[in-house]
Z-matrix of the N, CA and C atoms (Angstrom, degrees):
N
C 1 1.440
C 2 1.525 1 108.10
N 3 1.700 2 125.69 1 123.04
C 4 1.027 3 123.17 2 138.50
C 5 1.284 4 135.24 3 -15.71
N 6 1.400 5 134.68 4 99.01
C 7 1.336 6 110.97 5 158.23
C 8 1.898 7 112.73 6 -116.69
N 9 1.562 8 109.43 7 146.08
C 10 1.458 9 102.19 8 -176.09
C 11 1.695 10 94.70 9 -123.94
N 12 1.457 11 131.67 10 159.42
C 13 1.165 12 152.09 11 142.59
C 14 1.743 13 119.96 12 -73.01
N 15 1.301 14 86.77 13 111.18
C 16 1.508 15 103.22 14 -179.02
C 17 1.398 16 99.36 15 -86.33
N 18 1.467 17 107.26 16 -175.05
C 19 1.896 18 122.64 17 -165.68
C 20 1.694 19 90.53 18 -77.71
N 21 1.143 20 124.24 19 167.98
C 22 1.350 21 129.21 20 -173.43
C 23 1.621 22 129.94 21 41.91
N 24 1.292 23 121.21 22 26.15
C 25 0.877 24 141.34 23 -158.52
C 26 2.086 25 143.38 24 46.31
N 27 1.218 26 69.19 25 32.54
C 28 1.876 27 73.24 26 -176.50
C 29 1.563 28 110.81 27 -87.58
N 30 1.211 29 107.46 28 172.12
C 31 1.961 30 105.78 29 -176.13
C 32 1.232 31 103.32 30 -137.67
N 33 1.070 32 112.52 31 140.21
C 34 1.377 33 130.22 32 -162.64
C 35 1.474 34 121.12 33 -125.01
N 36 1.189 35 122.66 34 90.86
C 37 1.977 36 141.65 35 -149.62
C 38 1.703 37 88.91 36 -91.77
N 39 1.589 38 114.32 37 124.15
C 40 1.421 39 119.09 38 168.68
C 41 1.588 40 89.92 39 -139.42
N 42 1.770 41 102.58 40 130.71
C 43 1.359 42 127.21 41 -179.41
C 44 1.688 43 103.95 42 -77.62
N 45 1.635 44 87.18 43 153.69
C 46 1.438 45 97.31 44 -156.53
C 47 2.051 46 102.37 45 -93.14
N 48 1.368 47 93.26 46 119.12
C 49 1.920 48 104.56 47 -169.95
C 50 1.188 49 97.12 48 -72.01
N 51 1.576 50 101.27 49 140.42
C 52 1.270 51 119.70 50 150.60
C 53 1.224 52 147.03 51 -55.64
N 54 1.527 53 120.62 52 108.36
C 55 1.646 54 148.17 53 -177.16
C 56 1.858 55 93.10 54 -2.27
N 57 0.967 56 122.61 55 116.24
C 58 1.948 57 118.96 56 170.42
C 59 1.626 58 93.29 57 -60.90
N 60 1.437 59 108.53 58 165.27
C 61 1.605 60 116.27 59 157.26
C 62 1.178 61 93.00 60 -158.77
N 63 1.978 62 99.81 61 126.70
C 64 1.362 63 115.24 62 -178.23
C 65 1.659 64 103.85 63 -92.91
N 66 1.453 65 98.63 64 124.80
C 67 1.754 66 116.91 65 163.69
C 68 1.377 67 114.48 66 -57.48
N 69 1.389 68 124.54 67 124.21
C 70 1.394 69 117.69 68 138.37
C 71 1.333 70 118.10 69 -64.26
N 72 1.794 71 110.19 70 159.84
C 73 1.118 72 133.23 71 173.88
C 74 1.348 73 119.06 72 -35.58
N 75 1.333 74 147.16 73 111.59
C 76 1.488 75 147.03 74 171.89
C 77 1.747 76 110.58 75 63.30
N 78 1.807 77 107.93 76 29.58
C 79 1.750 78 108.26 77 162.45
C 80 1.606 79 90.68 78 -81.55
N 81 1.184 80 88.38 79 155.94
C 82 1.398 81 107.61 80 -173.82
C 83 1.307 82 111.09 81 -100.98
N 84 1.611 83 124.70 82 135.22
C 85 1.533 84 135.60 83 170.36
C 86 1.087 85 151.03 84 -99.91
N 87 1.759 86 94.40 85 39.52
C 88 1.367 87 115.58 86 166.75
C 89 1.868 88 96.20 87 89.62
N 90 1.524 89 117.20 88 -164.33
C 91 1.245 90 103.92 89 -160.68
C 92 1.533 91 120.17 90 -94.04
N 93 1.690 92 118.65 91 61.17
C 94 0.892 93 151.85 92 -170.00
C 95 1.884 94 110.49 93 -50.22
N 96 1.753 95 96.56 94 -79.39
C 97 1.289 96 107.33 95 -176.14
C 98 2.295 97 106.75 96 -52.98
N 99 1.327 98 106.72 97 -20.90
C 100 1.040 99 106.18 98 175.01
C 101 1.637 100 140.79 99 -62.79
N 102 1.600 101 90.22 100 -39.42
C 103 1.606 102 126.79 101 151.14
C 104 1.344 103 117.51 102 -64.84
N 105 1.151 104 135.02 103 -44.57
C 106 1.423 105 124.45 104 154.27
C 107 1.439 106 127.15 105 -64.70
N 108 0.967 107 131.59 106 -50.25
C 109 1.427 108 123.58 107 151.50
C 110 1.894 109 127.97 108 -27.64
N 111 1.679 110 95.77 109 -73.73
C 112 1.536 111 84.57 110 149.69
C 113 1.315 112 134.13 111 -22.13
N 114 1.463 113 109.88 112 -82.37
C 115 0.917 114 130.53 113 -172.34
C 116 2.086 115 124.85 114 -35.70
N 117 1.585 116 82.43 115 -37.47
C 118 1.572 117 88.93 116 -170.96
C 119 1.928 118 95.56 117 -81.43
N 120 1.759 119 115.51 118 -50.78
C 121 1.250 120 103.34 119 164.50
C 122 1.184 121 143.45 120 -40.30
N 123 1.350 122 107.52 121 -25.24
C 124 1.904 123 121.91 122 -178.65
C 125 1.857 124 96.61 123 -81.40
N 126 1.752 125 109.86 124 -25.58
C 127 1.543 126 86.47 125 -174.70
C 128 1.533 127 107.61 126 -95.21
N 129 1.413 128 112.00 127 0.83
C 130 1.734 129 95.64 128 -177.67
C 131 1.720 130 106.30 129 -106.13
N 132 1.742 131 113.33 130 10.47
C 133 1.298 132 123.48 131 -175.32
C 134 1.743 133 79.43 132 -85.43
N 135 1.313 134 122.82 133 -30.61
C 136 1.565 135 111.03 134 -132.92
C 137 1.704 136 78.05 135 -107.42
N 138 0.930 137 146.63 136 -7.39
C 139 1.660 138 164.07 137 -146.19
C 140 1.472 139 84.96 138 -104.24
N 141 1.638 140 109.58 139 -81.09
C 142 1.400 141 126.62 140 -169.64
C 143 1.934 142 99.87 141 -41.53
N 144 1.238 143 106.21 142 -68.58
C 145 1.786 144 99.72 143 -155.60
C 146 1.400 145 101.90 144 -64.58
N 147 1.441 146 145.12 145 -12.82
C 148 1.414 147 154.71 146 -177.16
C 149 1.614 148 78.99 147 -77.29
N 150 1.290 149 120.03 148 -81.82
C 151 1.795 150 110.46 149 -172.42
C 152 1.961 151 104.84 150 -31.47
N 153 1.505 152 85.12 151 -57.85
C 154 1.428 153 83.04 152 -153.20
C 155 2.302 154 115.21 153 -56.72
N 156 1.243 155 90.86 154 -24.15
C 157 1.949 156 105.80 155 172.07
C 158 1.772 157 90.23 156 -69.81
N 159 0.829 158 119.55 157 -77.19
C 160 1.758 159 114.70 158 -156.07
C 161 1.686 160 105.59 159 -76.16
């Protein structure tokens, strides 16, 4: 962990970021498109029973 000294003596702790990794064009990120899919089904399941209560 970073730590720096500010004016009047305070210290100031900044956690240490994670390494970037640049993607090539169309590598794939694991089971991504799968999670979106989900994702959009879980919101029109959750769409539907909100209709279906009111």
């Amino acid at each position: 962990m970073q730590v720096t000294e500010e004016d009047g003596g305070k210290l100031n702790a900044f956690a240490r970021e994670p390494r970037m990794v640049v993607m090539e064009k169309g590598e794939a990120n694991g089971p991504s498109r799968l999670l979106l899919i989900g994702g959009v089904v879980l919101v029109v399941v959750l769409v539907a029973v909100a209709a279906g209560i009111s």
